[in-house]
mmCIF file of the N, C-alpha and C atoms, coordinates in Angstrom:
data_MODEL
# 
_entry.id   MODEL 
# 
loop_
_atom_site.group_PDB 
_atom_site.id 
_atom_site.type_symbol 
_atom_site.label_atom_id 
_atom_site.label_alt_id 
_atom_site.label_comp_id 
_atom_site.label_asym_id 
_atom_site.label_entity_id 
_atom_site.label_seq_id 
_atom_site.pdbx_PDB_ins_code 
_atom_site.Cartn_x 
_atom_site.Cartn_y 
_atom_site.Cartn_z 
_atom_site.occupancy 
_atom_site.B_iso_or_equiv 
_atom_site.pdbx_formal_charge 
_atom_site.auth_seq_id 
_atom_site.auth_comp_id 
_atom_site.auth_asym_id 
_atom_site.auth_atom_id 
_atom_site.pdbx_PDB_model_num 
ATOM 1   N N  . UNK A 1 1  ? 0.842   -1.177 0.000  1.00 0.00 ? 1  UNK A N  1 
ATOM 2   C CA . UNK A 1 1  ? 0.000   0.000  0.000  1.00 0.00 ? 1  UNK A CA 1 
ATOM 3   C C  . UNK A 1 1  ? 0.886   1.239  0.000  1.00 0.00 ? 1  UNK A C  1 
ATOM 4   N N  . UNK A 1 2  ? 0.597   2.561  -0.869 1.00 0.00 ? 2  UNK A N  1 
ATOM 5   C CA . UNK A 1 2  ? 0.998   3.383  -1.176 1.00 0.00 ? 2  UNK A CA 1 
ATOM 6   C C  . UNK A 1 2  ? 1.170   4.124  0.218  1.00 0.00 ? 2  UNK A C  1 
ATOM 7   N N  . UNK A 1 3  ? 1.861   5.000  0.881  1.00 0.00 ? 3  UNK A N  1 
ATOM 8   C CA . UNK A 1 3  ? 1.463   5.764  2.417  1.00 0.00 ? 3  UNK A CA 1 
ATOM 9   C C  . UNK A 1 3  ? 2.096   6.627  1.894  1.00 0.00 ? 3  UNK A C  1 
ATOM 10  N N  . UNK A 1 4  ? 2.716   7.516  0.611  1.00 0.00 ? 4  UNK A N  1 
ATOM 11  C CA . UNK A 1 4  ? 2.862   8.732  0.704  1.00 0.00 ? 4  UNK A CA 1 
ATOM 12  C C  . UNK A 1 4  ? 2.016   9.693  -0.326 1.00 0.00 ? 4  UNK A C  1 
ATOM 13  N N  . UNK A 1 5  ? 1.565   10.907 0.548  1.00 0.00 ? 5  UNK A N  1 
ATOM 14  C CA . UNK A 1 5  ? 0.680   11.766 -0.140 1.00 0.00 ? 5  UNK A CA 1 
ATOM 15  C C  . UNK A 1 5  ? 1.564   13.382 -0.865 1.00 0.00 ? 5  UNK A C  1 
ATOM 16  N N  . UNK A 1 6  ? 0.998   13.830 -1.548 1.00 0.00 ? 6  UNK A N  1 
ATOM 17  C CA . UNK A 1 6  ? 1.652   14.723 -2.252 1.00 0.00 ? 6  UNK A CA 1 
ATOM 18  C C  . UNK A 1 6  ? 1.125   16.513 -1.525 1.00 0.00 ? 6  UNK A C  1 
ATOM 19  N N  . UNK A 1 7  ? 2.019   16.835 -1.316 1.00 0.00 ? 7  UNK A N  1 
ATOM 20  C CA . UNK A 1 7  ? 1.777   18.530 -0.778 1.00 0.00 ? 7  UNK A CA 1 
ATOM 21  C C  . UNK A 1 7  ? 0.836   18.934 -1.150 1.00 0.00 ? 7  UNK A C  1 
ATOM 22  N N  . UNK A 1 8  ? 0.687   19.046 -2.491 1.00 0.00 ? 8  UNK A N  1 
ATOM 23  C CA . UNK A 1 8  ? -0.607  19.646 -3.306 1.00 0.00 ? 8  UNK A CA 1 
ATOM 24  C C  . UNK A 1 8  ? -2.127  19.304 -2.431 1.00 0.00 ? 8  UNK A C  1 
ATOM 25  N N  . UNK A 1 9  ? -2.306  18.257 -1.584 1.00 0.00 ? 9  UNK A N  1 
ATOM 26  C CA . UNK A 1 9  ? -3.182  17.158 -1.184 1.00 0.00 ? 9  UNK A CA 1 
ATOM 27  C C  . UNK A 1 9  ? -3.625  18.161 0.095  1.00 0.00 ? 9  UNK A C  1 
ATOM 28  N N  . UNK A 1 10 ? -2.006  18.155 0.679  1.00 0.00 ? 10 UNK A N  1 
ATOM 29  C CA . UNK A 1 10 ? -2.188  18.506 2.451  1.00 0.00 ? 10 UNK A CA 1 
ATOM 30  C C  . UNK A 1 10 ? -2.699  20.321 2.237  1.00 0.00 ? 10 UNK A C  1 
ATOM 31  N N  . UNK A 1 11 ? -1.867  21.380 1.147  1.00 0.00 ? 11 UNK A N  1 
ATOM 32  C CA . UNK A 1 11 ? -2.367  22.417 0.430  1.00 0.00 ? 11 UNK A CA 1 
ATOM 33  C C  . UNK A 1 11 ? -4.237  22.347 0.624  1.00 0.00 ? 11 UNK A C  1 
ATOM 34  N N  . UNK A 1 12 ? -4.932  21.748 -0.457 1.00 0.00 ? 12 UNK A N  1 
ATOM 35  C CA . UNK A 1 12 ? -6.041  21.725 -0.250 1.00 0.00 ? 12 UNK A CA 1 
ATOM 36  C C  . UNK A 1 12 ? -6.997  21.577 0.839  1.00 0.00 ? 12 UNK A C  1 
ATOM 37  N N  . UNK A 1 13 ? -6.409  20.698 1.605  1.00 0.00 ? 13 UNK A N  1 
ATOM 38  C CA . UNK A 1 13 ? -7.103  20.140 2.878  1.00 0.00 ? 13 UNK A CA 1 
ATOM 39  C C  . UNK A 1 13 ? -6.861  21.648 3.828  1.00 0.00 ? 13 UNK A C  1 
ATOM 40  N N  . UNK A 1 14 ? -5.467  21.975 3.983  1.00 0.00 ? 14 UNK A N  1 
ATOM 41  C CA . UNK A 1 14 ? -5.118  23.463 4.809  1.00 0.00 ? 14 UNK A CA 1 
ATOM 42  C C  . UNK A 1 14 ? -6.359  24.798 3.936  1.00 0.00 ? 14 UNK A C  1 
ATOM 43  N N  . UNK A 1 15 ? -6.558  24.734 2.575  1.00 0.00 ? 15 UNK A N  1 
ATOM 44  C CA . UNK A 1 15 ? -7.518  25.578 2.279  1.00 0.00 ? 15 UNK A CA 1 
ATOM 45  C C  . UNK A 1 15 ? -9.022  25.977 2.420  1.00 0.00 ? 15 UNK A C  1 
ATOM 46  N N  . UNK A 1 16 ? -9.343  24.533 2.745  1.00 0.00 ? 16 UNK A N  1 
ATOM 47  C CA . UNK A 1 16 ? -10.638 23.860 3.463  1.00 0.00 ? 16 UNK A CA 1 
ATOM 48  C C  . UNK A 1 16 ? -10.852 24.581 4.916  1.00 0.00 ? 16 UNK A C  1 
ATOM 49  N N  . UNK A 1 17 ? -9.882  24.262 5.497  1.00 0.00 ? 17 UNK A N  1 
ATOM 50  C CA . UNK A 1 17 ? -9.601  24.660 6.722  1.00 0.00 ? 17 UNK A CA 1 
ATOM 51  C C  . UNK A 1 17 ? -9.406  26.161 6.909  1.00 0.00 ? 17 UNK A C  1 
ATOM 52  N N  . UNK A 1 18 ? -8.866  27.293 6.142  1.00 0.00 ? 18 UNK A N  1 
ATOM 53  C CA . UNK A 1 18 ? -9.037  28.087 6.416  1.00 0.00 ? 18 UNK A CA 1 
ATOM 54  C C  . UNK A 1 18 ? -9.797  28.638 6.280  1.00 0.00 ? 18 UNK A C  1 
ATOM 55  N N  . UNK A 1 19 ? -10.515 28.660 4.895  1.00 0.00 ? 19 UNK A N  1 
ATOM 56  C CA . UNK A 1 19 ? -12.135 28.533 4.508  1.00 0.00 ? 19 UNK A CA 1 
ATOM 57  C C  . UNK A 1 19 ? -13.002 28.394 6.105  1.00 0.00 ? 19 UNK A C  1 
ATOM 58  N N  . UNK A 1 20 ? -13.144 27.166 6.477  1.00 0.00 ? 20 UNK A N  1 
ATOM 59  C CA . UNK A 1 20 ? -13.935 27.255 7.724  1.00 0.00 ? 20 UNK A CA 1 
ATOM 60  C C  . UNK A 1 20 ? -13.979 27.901 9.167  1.00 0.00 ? 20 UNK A C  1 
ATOM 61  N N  . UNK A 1 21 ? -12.366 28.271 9.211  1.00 0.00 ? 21 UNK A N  1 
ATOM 62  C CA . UNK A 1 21 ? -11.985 29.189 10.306 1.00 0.00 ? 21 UNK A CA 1 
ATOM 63  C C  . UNK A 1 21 ? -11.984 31.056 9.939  1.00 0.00 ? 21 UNK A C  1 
ATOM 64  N N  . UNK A 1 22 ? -12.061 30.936 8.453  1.00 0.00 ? 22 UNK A N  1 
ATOM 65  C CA . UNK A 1 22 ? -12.624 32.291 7.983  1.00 0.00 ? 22 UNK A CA 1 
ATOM 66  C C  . UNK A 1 22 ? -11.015 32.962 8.191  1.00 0.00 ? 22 UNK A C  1 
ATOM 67  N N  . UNK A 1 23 ? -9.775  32.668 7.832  1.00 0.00 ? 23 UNK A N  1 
ATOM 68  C CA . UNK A 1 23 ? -8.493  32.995 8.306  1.00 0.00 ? 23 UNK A CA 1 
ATOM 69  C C  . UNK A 1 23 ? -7.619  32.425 7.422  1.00 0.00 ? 23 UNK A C  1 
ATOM 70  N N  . UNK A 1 24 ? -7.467  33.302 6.280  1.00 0.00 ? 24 UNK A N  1 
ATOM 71  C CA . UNK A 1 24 ? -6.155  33.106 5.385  1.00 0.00 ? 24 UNK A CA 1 
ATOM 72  C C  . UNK A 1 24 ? -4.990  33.871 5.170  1.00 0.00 ? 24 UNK A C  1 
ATOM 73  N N  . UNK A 1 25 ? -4.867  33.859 6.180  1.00 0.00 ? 25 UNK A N  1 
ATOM 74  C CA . UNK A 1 25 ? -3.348  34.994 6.808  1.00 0.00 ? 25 UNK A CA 1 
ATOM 75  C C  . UNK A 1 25 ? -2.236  33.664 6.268  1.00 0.00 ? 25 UNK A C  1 
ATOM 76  N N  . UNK A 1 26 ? -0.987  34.365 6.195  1.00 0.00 ? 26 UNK A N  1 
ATOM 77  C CA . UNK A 1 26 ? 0.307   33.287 5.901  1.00 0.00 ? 26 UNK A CA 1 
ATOM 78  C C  . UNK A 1 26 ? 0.784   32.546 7.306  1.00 0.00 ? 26 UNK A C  1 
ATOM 79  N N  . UNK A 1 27 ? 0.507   33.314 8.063  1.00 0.00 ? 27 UNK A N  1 
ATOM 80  C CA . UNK A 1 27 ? 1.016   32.783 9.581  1.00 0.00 ? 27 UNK A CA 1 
ATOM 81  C C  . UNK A 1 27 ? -0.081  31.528 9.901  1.00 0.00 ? 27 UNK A C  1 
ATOM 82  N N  . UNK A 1 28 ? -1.711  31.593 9.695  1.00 0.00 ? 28 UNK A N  1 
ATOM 83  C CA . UNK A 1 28 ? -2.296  30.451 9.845  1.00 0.00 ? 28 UNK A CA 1 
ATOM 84  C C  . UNK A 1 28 ? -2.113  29.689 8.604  1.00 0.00 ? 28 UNK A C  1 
ATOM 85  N N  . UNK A 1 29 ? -1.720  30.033 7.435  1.00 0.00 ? 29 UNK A N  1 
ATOM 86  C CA . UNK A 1 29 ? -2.034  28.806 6.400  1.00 0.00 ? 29 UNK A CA 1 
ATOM 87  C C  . UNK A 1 29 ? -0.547  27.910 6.898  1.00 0.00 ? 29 UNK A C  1 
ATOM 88  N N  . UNK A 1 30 ? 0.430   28.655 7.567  1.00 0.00 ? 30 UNK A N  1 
ATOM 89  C CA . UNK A 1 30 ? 1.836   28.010 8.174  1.00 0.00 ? 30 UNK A CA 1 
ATOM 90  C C  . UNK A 1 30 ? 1.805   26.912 9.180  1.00 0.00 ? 30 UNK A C  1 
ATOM 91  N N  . UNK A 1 31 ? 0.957   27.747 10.182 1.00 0.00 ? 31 UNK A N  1 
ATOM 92  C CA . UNK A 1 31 ? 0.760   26.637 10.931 1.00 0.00 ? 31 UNK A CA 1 
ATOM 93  C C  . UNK A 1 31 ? -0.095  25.335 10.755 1.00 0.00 ? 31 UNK A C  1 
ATOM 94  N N  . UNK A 1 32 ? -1.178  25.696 10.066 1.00 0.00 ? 32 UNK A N  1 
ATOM 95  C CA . UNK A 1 32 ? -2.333  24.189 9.650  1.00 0.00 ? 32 UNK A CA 1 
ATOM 96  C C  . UNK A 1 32 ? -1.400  23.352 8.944  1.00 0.00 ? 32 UNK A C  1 
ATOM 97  N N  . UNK A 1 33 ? -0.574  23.996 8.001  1.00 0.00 ? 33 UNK A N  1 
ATOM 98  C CA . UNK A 1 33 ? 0.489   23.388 7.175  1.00 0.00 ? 33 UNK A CA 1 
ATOM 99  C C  . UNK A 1 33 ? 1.173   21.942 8.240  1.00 0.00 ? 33 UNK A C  1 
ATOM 100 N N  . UNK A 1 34 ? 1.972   22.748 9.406  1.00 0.00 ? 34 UNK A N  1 
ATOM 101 C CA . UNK A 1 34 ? 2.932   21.807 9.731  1.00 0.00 ? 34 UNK A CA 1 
ATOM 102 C C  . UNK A 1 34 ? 2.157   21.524 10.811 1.00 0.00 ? 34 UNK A C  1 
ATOM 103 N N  . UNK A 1 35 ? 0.815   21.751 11.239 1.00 0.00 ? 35 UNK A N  1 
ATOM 104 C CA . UNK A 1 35 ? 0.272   20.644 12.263 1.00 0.00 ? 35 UNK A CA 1 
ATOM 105 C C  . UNK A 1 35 ? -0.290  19.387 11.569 1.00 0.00 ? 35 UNK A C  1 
ATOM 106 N N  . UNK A 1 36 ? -0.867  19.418 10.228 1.00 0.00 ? 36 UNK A N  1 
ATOM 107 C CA . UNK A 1 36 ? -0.998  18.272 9.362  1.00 0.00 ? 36 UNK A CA 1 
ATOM 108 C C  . UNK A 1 36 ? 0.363   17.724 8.907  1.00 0.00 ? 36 UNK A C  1 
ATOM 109 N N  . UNK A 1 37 ? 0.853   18.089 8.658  1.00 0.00 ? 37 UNK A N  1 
ATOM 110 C CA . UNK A 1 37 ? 2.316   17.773 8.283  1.00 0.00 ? 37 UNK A CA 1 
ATOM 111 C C  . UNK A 1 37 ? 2.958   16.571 9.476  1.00 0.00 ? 37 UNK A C  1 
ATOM 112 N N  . UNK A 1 38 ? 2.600   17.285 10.845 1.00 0.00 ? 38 UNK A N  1 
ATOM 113 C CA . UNK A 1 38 ? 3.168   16.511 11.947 1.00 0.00 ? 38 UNK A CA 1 
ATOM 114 C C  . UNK A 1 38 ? 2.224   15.397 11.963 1.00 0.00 ? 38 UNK A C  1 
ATOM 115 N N  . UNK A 1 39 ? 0.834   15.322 11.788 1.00 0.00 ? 39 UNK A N  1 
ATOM 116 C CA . UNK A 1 39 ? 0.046   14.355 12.111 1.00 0.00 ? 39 UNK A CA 1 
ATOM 117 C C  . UNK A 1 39 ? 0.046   13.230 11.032 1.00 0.00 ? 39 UNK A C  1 
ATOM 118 N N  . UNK A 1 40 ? 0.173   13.669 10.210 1.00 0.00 ? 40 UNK A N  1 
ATOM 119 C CA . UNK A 1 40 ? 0.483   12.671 8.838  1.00 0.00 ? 40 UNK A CA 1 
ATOM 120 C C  . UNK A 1 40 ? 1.444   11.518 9.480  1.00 0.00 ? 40 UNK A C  1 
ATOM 121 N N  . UNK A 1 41 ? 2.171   12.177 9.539  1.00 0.00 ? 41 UNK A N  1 
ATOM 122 C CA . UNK A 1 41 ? 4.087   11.800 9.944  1.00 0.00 ? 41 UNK A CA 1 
ATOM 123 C C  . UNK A 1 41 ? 3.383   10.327 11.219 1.00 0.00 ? 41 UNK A C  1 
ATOM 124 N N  . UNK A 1 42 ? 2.579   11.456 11.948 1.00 0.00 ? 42 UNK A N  1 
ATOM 125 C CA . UNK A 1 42 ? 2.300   10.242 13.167 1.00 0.00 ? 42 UNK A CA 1 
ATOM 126 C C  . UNK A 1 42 ? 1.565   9.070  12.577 1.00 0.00 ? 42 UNK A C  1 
ATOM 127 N N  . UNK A 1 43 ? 0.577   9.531  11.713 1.00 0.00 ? 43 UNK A N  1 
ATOM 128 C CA . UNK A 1 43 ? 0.067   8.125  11.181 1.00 0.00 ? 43 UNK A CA 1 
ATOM 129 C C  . UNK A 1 43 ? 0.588   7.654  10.510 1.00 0.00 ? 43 UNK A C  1 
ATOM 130 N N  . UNK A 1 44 ? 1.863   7.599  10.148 1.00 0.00 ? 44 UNK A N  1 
ATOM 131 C CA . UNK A 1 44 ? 2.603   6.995  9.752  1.00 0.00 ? 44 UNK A CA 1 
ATOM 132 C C  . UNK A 1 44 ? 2.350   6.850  8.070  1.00 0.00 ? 44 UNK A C  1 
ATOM 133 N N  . UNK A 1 45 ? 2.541   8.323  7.607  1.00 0.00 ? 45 UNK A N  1 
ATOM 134 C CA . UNK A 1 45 ? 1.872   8.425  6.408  1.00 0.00 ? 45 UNK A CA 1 
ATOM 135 C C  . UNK A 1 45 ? 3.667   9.386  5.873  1.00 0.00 ? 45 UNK A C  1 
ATOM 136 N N  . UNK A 1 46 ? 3.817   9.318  4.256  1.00 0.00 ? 46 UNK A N  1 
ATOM 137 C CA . UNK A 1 46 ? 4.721   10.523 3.999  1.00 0.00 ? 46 UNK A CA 1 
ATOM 138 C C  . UNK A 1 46 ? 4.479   10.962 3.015  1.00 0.00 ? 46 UNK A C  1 
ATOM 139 N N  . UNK A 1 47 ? 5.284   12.429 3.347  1.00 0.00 ? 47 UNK A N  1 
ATOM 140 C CA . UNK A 1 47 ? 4.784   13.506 2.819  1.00 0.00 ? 47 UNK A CA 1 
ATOM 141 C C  . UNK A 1 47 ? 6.052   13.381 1.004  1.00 0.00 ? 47 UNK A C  1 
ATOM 142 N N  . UNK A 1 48 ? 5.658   13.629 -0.121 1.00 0.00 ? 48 UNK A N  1 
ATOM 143 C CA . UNK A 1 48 ? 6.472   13.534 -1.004 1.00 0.00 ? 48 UNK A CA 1 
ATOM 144 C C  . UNK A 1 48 ? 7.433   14.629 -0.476 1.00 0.00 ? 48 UNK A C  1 
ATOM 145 N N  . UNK A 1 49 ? 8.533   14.773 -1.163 1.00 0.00 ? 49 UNK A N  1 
ATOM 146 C CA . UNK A 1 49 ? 9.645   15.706 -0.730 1.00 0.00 ? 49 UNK A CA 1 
ATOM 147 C C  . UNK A 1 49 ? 9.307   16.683 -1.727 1.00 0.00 ? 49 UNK A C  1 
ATOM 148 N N  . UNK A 1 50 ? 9.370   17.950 -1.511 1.00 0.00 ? 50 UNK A N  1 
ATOM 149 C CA . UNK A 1 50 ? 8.900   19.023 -1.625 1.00 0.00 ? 50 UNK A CA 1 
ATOM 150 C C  . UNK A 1 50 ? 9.770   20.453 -1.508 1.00 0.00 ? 50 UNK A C  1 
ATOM 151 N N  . UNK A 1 51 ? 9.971   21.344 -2.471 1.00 0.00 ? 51 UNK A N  1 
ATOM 152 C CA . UNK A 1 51 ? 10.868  22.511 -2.180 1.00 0.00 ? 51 UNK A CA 1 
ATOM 153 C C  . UNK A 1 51 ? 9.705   23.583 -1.871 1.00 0.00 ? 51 UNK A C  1 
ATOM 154 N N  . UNK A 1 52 ? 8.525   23.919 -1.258 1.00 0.00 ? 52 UNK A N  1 
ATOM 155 C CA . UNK A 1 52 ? 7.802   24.900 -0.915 1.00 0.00 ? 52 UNK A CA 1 
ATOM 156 C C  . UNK A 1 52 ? 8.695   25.838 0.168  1.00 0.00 ? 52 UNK A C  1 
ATOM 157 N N  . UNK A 1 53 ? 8.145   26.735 0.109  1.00 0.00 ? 53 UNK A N  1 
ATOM 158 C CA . UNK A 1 53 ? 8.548   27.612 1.198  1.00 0.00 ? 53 UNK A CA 1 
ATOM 159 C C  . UNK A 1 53 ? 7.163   28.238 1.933  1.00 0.00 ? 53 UNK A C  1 
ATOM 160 N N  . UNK A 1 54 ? 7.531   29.166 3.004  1.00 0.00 ? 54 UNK A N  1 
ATOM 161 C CA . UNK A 1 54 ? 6.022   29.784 3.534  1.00 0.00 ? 54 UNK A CA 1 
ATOM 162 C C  . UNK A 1 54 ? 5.448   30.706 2.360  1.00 0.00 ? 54 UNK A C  1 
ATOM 163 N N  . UNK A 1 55 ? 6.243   31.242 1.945  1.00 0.00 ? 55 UNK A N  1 
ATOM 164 C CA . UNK A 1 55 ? 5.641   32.319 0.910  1.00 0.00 ? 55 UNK A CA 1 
ATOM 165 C C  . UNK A 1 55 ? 4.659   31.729 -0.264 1.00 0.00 ? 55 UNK A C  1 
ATOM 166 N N  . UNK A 1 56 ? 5.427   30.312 -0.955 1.00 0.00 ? 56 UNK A N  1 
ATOM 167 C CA . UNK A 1 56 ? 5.109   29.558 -1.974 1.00 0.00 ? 56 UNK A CA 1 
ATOM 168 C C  . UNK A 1 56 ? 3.926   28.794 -1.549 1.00 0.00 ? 56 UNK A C  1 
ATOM 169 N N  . UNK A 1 57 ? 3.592   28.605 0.050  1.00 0.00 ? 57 UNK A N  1 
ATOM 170 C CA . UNK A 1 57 ? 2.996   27.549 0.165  1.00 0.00 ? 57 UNK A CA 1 
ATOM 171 C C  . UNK A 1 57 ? 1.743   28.169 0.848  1.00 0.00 ? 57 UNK A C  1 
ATOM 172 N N  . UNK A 1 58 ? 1.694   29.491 1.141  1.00 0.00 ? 58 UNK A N  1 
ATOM 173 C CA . UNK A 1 58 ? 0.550   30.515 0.828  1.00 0.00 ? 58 UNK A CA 1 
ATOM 174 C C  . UNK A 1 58 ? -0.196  30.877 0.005  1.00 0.00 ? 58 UNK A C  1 
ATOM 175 N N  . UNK A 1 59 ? 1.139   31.172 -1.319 1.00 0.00 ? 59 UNK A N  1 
ATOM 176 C CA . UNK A 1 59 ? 0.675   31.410 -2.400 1.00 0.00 ? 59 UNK A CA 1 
ATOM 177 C C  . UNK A 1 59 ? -0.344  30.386 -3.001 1.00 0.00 ? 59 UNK A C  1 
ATOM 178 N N  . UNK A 1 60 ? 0.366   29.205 -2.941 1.00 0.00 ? 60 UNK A N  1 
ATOM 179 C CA . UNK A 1 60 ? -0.527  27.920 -3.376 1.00 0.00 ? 60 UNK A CA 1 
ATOM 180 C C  . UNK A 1 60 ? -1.768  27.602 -2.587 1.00 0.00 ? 60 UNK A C  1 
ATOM 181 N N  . UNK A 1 61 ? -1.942  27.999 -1.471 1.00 0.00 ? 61 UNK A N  1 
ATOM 182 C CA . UNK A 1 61 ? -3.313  27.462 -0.142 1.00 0.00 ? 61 UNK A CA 1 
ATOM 183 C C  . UNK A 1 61 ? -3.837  28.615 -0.843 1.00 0.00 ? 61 UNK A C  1 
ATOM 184 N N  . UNK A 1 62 ? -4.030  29.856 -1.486 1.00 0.00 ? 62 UNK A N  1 
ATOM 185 C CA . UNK A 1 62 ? -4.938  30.843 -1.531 1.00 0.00 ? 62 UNK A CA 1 
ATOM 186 C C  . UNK A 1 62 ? -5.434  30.193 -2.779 1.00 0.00 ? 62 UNK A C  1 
ATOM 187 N N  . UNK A 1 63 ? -4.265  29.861 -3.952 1.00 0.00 ? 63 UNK A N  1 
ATOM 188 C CA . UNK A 1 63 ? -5.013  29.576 -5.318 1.00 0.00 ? 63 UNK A CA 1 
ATOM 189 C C  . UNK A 1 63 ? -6.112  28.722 -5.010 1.00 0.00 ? 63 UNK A C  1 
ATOM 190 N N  . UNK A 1 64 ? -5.957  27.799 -4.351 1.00 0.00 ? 64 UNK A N  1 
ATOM 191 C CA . UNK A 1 64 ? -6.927  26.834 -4.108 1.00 0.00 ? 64 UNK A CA 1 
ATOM 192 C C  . UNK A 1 64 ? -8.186  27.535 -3.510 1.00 0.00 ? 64 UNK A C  1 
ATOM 193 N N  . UNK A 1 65 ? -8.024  28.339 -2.559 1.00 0.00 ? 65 UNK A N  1 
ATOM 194 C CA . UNK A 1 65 ? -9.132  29.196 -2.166 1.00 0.00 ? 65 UNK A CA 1 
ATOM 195 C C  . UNK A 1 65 ? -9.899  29.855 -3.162 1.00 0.00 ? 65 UNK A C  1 
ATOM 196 N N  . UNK A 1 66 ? -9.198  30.771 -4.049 1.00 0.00 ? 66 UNK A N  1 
ATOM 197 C CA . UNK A 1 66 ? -10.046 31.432 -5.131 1.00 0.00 ? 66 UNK A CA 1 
ATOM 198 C C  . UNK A 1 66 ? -10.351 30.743 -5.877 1.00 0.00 ? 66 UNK A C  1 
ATOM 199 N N  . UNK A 1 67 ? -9.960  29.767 -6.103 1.00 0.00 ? 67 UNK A N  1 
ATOM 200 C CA . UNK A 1 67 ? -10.689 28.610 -7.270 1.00 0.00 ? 67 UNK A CA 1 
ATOM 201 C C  . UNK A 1 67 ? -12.351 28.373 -6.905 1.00 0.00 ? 67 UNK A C  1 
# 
């Protein structure tokens, strides 16, 4: 069985989430980022390797928002 998921994935799910908390600041799309990030990890799930940064990985949680 496959156990690693792709950024783009955990991105969407963090856009969902800010969507419902009404909060798309870079500092919260940062943190939802690496609290899923950490929980993944615990379920023993991985994350593809990835060159995002906070800036990039804002940029990308909003596209998904305005979509």
């Amino acid at each position: 069985m496959d156990t690693s998921i792709k950024i783009g994935d955990v991105q969407r799910a963090v856009a969902k989430e800010c969507l419902f908390f009404g909060d798309t600041s870079k500092e919260n799309i940062s943190i939802i980022t690496k609290l899923y990030l950490n929980q993944l990890s615990k379920d023993g799930y991985n994350v593809r390797r990835h060159k995002q940064t906070l800036n990039s990985n804002a940029t990308r949680v909003n596209s998904f928002i305005n979509k």
